[in-house]
mmCIF file of the N, C-alpha and C atoms, coordinates in Angstrom:
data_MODEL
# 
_entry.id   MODEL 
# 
loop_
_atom_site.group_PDB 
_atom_site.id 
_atom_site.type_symbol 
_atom_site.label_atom_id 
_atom_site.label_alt_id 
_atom_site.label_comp_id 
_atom_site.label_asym_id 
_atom_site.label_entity_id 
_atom_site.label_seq_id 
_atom_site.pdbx_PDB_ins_code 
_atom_site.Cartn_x 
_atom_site.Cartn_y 
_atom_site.Cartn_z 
_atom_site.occupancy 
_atom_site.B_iso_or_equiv 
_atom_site.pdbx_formal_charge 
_atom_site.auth_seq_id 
_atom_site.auth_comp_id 
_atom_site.auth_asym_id 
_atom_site.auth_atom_id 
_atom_site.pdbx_PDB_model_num 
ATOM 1   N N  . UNK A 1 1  ? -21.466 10.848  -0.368  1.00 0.00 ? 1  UNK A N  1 
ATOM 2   C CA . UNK A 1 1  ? -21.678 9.408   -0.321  1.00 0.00 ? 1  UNK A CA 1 
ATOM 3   C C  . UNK A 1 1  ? -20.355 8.715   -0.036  1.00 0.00 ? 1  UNK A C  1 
ATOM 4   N N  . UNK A 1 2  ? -20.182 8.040   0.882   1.00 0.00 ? 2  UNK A N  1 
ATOM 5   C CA . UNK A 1 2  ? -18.799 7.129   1.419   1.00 0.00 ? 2  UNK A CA 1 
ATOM 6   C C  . UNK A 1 2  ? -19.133 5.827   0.148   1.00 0.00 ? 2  UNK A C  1 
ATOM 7   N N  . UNK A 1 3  ? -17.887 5.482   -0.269  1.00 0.00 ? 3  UNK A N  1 
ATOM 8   C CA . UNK A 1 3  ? -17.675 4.721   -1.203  1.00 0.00 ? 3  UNK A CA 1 
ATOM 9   C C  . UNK A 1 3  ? -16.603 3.921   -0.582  1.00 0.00 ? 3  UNK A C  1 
ATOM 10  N N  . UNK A 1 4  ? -17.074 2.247   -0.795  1.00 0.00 ? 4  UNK A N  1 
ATOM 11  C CA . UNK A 1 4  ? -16.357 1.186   -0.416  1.00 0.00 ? 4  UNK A CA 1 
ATOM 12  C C  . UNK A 1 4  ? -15.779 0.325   -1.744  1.00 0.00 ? 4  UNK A C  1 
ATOM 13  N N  . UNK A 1 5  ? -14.701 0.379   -2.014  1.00 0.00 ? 5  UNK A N  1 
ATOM 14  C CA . UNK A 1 5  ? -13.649 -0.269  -2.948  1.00 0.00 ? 5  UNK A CA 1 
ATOM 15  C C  . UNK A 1 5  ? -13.664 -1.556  -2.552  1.00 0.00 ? 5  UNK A C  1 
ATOM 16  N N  . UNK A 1 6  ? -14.042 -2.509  -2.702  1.00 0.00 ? 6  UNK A N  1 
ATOM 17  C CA . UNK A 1 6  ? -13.731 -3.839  -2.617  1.00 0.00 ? 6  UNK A CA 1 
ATOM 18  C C  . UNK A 1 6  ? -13.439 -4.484  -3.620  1.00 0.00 ? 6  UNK A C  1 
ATOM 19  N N  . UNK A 1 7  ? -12.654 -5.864  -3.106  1.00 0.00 ? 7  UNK A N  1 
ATOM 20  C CA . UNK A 1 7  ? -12.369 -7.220  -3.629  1.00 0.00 ? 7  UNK A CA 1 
ATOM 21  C C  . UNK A 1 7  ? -13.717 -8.069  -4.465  1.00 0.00 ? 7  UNK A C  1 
ATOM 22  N N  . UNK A 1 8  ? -13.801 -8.143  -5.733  1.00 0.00 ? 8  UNK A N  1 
ATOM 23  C CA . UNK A 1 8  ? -14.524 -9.735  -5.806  1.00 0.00 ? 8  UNK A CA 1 
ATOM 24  C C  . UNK A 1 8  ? -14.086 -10.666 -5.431  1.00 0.00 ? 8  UNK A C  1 
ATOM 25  N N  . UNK A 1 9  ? -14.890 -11.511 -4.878  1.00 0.00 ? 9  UNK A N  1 
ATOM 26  C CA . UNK A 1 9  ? -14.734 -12.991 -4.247  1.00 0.00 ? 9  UNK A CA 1 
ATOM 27  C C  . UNK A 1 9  ? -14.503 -12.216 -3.144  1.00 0.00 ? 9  UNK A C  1 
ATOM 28  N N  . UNK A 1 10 ? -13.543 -13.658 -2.321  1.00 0.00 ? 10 UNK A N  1 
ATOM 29  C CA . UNK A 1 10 ? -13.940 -13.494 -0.655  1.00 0.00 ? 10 UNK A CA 1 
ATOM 30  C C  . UNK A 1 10 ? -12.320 -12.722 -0.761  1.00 0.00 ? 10 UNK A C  1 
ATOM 31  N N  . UNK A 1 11 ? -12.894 -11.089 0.344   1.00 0.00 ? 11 UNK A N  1 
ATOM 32  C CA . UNK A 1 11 ? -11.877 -10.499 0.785   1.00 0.00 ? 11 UNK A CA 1 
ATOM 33  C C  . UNK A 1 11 ? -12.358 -10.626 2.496   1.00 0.00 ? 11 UNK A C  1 
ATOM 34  N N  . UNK A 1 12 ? -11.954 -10.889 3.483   1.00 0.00 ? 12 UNK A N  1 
ATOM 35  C CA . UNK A 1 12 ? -11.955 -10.959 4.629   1.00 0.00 ? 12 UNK A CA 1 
ATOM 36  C C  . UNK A 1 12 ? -12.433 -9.477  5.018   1.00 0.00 ? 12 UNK A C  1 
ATOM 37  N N  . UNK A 1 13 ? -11.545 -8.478  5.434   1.00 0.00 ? 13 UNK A N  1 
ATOM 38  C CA . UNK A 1 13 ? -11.598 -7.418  5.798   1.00 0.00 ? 13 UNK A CA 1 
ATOM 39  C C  . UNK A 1 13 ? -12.759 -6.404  4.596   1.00 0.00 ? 13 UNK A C  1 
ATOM 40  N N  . UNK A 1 14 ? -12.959 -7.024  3.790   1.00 0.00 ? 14 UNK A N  1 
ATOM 41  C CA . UNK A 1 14 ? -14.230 -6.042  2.742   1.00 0.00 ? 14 UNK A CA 1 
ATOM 42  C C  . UNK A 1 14 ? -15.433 -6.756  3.199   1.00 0.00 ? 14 UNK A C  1 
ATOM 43  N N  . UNK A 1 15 ? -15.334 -8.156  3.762   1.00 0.00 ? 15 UNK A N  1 
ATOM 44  C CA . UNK A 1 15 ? -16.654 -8.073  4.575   1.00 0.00 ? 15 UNK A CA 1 
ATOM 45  C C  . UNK A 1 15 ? -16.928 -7.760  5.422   1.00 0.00 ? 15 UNK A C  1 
ATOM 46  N N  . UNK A 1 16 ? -15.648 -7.970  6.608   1.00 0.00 ? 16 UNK A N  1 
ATOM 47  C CA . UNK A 1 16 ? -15.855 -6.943  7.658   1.00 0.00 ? 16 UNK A CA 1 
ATOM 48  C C  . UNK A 1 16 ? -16.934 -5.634  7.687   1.00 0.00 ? 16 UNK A C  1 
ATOM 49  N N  . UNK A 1 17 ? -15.674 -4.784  6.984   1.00 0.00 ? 17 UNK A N  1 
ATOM 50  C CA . UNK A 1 17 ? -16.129 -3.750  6.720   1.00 0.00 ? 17 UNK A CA 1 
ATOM 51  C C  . UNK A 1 17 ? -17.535 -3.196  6.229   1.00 0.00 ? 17 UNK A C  1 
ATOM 52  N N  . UNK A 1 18 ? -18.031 -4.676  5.652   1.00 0.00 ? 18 UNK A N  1 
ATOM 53  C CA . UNK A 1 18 ? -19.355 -4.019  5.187   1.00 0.00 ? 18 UNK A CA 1 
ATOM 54  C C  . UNK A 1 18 ? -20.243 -4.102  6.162   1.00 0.00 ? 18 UNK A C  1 
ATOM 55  N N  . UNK A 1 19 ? -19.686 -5.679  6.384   1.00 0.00 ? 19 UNK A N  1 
ATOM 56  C CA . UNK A 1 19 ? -20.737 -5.878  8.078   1.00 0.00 ? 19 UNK A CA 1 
ATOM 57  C C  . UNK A 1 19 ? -20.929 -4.752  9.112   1.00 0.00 ? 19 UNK A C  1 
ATOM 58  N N  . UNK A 1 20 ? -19.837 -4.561  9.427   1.00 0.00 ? 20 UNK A N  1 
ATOM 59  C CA . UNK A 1 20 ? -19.821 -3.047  10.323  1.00 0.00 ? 20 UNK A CA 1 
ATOM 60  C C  . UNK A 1 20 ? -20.562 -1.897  10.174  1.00 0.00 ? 20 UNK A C  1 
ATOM 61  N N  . UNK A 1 21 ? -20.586 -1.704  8.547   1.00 0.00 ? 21 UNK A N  1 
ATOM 62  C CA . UNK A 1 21 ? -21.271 -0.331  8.135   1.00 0.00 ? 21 UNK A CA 1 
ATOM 63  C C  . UNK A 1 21 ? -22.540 -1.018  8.262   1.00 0.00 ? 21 UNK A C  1 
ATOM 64  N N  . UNK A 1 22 ? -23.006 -1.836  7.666   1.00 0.00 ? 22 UNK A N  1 
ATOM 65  C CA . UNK A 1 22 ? -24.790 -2.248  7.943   1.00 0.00 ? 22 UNK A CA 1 
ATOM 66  C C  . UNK A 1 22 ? -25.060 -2.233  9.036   1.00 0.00 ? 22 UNK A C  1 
ATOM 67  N N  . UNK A 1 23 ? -24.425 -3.053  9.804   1.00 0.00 ? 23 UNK A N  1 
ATOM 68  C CA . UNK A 1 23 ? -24.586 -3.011  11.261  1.00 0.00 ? 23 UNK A CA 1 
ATOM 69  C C  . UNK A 1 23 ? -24.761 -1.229  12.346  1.00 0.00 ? 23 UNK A C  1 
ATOM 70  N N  . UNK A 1 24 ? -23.767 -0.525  11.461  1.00 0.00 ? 24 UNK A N  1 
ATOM 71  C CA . UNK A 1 24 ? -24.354 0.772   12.635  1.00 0.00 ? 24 UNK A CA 1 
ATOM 72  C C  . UNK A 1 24 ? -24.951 1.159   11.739  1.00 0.00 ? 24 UNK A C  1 
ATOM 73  N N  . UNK A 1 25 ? -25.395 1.033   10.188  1.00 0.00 ? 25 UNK A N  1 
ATOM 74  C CA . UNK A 1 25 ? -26.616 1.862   9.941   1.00 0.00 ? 25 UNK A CA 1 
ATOM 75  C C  . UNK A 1 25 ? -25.178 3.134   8.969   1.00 0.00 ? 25 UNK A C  1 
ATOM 76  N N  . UNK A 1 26 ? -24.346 2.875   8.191   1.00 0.00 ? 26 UNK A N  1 
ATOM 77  C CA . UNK A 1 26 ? -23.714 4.032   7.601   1.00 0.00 ? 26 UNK A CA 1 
ATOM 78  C C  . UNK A 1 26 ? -24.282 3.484   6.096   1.00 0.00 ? 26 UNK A C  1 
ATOM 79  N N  . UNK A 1 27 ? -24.791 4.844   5.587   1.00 0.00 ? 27 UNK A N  1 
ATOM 80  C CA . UNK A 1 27 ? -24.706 4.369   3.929   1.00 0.00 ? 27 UNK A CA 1 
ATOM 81  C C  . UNK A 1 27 ? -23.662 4.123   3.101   1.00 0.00 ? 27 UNK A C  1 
ATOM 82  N N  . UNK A 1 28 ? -23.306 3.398   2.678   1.00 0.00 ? 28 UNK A N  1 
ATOM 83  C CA . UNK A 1 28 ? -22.519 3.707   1.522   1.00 0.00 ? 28 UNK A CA 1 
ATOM 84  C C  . UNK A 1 28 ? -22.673 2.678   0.504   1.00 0.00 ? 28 UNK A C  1 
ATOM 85  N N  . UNK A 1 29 ? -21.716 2.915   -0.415  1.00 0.00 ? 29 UNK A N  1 
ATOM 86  C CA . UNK A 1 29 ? -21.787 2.346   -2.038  1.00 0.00 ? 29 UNK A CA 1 
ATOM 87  C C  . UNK A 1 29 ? -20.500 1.405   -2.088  1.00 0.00 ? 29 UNK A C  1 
ATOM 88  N N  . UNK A 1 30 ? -20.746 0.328   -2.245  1.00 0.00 ? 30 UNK A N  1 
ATOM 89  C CA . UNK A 1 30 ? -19.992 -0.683  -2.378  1.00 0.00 ? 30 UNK A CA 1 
ATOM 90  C C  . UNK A 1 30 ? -19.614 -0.743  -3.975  1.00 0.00 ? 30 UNK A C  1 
ATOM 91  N N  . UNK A 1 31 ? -18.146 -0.546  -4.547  1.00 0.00 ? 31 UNK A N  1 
ATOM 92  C CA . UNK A 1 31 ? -17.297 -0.287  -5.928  1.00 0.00 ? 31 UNK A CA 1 
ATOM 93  C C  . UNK A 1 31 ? -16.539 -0.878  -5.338  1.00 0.00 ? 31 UNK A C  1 
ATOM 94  N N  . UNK A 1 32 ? -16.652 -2.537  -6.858  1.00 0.00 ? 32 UNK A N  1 
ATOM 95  C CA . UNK A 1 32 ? -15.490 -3.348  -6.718  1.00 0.00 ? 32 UNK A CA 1 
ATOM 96  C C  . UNK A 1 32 ? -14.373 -2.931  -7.679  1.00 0.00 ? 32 UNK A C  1 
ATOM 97  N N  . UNK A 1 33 ? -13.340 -3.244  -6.695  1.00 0.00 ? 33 UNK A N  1 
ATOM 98  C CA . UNK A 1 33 ? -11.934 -2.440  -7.164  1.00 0.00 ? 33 UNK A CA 1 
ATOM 99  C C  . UNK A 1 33 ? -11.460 -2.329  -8.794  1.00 0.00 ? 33 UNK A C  1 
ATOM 100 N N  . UNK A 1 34 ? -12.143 -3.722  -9.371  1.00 0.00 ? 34 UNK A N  1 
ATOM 101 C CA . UNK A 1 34 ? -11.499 -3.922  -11.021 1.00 0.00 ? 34 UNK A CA 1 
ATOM 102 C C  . UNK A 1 34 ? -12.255 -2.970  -11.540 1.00 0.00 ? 34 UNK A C  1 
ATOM 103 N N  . UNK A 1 35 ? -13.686 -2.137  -11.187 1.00 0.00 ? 35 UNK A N  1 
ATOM 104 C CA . UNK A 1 35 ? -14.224 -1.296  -12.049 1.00 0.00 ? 35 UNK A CA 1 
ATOM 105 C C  . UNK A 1 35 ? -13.029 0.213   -11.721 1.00 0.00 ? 35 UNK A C  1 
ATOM 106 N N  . UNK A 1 36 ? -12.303 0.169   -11.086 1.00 0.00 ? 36 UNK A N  1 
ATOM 107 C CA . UNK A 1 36 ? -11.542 1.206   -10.508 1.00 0.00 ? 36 UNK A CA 1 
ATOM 108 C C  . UNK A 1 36 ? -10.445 1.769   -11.707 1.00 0.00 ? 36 UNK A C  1 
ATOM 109 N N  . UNK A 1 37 ? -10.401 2.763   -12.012 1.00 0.00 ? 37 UNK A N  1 
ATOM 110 C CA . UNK A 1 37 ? -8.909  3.195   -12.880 1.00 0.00 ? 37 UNK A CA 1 
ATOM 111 C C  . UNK A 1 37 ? -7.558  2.803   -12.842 1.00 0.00 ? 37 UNK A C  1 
ATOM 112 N N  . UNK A 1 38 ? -6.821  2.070   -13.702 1.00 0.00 ? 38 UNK A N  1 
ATOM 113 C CA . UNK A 1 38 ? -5.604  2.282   -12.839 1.00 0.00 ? 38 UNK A CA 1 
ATOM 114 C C  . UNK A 1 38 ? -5.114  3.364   -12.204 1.00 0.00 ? 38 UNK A C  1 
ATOM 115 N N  . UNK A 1 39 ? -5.302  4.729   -12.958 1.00 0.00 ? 39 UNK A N  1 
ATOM 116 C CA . UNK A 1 39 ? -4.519  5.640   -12.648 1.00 0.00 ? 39 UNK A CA 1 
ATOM 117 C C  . UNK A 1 39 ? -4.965  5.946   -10.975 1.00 0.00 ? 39 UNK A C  1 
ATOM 118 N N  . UNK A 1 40 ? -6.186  5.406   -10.735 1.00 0.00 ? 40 UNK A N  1 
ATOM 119 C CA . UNK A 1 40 ? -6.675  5.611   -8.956  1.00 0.00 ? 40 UNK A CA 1 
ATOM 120 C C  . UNK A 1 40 ? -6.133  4.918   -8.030  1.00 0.00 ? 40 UNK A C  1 
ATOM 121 N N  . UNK A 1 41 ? -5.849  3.407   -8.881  1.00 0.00 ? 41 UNK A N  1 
ATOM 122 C CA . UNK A 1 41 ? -5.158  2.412   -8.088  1.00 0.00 ? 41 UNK A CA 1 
ATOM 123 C C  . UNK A 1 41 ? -3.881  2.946   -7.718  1.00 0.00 ? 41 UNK A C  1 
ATOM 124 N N  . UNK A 1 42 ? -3.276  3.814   -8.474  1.00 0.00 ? 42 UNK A N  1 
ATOM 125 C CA . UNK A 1 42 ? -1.534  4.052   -8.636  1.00 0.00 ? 42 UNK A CA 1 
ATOM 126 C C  . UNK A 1 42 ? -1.663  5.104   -7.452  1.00 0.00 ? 42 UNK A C  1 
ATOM 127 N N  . UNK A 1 43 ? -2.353  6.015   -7.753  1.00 0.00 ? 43 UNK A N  1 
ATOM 128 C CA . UNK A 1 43 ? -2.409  7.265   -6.501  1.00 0.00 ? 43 UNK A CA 1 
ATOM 129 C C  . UNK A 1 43 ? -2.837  6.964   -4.697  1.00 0.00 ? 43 UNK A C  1 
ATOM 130 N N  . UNK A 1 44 ? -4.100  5.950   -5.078  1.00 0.00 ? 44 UNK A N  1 
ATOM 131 C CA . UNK A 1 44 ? -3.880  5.497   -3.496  1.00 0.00 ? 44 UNK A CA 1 
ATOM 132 C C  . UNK A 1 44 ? -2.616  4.438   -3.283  1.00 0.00 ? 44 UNK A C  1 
ATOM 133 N N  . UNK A 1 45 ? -1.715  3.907   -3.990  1.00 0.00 ? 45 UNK A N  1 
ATOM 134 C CA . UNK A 1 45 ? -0.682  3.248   -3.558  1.00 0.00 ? 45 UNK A CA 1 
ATOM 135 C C  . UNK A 1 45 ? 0.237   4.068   -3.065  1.00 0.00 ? 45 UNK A C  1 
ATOM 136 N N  . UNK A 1 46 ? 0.322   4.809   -3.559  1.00 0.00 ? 46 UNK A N  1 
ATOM 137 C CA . UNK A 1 46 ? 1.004   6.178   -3.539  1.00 0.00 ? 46 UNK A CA 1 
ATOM 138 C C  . UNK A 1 46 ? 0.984   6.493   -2.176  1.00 0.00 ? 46 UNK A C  1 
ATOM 139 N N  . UNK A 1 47 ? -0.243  7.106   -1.631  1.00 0.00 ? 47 UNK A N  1 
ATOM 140 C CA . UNK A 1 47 ? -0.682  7.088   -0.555  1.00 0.00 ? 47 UNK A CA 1 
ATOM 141 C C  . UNK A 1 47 ? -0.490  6.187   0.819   1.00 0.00 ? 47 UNK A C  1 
ATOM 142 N N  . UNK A 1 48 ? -0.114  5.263   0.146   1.00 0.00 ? 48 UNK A N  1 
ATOM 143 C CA . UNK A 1 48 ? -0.015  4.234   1.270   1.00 0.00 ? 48 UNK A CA 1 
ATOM 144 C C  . UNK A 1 48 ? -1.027  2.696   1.502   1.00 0.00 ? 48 UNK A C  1 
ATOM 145 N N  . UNK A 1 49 ? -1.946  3.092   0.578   1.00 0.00 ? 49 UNK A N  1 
ATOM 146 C CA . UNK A 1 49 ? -3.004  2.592   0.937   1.00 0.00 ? 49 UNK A CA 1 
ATOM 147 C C  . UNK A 1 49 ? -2.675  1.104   -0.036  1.00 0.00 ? 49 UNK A C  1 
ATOM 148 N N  . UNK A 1 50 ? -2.279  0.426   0.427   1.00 0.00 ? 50 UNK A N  1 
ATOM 149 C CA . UNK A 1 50 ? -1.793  -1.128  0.132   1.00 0.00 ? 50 UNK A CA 1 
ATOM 150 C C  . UNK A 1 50 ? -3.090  -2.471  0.115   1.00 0.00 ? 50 UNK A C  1 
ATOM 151 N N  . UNK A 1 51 ? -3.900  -2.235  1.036   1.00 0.00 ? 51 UNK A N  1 
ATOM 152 C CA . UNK A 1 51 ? -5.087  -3.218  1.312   1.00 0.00 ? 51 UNK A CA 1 
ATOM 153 C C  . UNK A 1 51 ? -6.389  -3.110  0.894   1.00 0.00 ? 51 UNK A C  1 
ATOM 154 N N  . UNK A 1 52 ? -7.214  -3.980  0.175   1.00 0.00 ? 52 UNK A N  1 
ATOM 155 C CA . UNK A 1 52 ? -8.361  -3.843  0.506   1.00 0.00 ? 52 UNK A CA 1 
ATOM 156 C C  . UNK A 1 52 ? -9.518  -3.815  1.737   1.00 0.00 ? 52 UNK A C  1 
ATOM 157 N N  . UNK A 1 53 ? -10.287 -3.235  2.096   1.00 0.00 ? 53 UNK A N  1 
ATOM 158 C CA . UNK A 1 53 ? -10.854 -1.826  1.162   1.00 0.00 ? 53 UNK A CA 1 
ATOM 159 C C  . UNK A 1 53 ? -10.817 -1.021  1.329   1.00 0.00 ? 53 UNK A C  1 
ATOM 160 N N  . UNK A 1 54 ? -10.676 0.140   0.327   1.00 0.00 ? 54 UNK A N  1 
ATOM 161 C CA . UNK A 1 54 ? -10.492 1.474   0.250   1.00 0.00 ? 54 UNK A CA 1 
ATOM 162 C C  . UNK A 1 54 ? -11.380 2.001   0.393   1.00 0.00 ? 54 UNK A C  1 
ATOM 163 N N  . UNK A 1 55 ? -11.786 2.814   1.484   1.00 0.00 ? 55 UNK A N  1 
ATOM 164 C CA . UNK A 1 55 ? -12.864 3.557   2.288   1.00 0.00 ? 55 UNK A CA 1 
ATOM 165 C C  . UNK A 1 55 ? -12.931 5.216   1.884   1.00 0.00 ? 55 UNK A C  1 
ATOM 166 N N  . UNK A 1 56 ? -13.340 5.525   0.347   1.00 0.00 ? 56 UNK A N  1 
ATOM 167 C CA . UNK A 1 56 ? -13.568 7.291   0.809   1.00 0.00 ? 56 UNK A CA 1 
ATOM 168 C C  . UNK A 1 56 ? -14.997 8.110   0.989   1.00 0.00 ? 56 UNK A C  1 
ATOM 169 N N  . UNK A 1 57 ? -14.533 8.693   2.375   1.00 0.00 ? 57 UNK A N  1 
ATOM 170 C CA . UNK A 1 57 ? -15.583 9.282   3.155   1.00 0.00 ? 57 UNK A CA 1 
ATOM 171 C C  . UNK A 1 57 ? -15.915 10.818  2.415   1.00 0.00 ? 57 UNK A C  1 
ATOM 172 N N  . UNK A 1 58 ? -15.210 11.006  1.512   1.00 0.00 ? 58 UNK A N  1 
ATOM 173 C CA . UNK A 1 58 ? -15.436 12.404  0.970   1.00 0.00 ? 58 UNK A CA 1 
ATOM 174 C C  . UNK A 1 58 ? -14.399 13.507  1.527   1.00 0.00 ? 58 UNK A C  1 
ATOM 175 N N  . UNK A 1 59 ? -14.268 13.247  2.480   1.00 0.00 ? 59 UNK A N  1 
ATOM 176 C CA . UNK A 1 59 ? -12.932 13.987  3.451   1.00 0.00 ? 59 UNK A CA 1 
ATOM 177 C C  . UNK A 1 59 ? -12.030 13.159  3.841   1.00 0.00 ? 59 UNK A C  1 
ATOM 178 N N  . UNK A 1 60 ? -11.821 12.087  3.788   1.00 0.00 ? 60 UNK A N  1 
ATOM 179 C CA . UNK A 1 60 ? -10.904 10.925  3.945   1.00 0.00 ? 60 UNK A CA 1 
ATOM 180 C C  . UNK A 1 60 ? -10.692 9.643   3.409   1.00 0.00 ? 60 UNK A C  1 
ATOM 181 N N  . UNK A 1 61 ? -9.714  9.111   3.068   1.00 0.00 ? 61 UNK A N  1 
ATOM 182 C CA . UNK A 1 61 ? -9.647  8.115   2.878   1.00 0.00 ? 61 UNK A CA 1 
ATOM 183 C C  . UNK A 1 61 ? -8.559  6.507   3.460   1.00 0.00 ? 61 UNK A C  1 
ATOM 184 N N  . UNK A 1 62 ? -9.303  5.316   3.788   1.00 0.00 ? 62 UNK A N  1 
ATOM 185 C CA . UNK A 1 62 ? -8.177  4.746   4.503   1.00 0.00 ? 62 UNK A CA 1 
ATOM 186 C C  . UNK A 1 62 ? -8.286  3.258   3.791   1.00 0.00 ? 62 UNK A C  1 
ATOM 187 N N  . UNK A 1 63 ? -7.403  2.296   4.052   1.00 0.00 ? 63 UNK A N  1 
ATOM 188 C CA . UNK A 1 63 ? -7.591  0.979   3.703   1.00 0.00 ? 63 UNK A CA 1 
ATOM 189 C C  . UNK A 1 63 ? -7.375  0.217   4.707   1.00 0.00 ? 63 UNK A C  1 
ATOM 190 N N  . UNK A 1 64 ? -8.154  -1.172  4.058   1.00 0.00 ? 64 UNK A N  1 
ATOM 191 C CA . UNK A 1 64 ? -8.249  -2.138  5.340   1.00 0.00 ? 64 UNK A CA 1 
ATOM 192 C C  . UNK A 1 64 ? -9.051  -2.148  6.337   1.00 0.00 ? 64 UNK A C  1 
ATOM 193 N N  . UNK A 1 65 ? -9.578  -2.743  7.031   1.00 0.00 ? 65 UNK A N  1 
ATOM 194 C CA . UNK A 1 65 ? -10.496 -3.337  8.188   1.00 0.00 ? 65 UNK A CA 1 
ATOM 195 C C  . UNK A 1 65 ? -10.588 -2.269  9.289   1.00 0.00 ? 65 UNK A C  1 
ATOM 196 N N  . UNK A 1 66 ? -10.879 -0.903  9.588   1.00 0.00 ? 66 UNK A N  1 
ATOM 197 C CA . UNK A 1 66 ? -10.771 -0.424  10.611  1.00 0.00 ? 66 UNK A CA 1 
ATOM 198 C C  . UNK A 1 66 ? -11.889 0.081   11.092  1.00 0.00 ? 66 UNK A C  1 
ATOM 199 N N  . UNK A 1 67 ? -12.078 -0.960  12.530  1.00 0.00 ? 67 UNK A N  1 
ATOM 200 C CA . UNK A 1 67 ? -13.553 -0.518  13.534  1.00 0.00 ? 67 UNK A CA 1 
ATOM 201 C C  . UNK A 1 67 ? -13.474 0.933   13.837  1.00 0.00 ? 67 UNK A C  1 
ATOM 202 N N  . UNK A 1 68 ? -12.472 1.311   13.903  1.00 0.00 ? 68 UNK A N  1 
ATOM 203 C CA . UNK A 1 68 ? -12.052 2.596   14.605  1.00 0.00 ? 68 UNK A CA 1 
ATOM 204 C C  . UNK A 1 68 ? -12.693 3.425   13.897  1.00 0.00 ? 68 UNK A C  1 
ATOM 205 N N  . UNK A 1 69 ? -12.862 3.193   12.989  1.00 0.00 ? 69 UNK A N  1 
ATOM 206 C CA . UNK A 1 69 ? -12.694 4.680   11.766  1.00 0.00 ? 69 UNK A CA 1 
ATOM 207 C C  . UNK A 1 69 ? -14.572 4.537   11.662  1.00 0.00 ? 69 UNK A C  1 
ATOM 208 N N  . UNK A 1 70 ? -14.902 3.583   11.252  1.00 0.00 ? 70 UNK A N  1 
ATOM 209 C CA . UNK A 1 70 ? -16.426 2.812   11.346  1.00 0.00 ? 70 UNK A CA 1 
ATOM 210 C C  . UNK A 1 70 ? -16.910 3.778   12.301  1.00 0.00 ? 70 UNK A C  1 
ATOM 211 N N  . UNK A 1 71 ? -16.576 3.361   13.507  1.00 0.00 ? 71 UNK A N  1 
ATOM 212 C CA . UNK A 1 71 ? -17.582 4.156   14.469  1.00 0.00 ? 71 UNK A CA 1 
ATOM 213 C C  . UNK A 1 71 ? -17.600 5.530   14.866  1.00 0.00 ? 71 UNK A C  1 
ATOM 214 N N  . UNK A 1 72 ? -15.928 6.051   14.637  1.00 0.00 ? 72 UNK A N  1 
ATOM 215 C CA . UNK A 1 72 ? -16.323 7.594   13.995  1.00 0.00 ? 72 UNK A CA 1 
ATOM 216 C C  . UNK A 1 72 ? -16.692 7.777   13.313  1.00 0.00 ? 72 UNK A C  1 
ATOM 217 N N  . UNK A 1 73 ? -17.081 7.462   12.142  1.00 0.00 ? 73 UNK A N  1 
ATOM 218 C CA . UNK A 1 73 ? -17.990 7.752   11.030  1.00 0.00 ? 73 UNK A CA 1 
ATOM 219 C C  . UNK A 1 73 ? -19.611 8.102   12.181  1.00 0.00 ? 73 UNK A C  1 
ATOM 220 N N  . UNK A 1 74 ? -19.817 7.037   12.423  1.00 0.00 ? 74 UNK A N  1 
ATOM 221 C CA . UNK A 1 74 ? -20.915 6.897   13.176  1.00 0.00 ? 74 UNK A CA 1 
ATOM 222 C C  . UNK A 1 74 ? -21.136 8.140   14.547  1.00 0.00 ? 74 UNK A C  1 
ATOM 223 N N  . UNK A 1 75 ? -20.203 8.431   14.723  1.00 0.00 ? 75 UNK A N  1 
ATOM 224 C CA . UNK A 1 75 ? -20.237 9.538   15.517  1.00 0.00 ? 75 UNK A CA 1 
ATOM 225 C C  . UNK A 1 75 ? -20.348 10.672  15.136  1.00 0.00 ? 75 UNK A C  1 
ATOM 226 N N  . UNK A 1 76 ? -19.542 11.172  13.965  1.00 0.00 ? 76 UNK A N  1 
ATOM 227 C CA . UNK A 1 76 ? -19.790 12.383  13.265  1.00 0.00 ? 76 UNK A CA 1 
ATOM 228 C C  . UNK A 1 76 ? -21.313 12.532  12.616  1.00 0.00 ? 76 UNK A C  1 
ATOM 229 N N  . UNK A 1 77 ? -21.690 11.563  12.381  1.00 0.00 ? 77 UNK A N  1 
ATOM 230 C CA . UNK A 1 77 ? -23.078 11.367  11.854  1.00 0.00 ? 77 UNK A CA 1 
ATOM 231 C C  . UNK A 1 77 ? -24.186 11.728  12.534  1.00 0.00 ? 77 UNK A C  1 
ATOM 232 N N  . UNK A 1 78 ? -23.898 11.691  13.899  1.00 0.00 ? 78 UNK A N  1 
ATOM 233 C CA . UNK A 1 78 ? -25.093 11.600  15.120  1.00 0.00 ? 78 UNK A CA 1 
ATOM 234 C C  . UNK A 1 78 ? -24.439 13.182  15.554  1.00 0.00 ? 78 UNK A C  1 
ATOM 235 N N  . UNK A 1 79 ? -23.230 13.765  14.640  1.00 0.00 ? 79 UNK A N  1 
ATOM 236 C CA . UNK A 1 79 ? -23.499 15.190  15.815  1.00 0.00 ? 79 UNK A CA 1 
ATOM 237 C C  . UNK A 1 79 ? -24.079 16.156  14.834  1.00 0.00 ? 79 UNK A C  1 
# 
């Protein structure tokens, strides 16, 4: 199950992102970030991962607004 980390209230790029996934049809589970651990918050910072939202695909994980990643999802899905 791909799990979407978002912002409460208005995050720009976490609606994006959701829009996108409804839009091609990807499932996932929308987890807003305050239910999140710190100790998870600390490790994806760690990582790099600075922005909301934190996208993990089960084999990956990225932050922030990216169509790119969206529609590979969507591609790996259809092979």
């Amino acid at each position: 199950m791909i799990r979407v980390y978002v912002k409460t209230g208005f995050c720009a790029p976490c609606i994006a992102t959701k829009r996108d996934m409804d839009k091609e049809g990807v499932d996932y589970d929308p987890v807003p970030l305050e239910t999140v651990p710190d100790w998870q918050i600390r490790e994806w910072q760690e990582q790099g991962h600075m922005e909301a939202p934190i996208v993990d695909t089960g084999t990956e994980v990225w932050s922030g607004y990216r169509p790119d990643r969206i529609k590979n999802l969507v591609k790996e899905e259809a092979a």
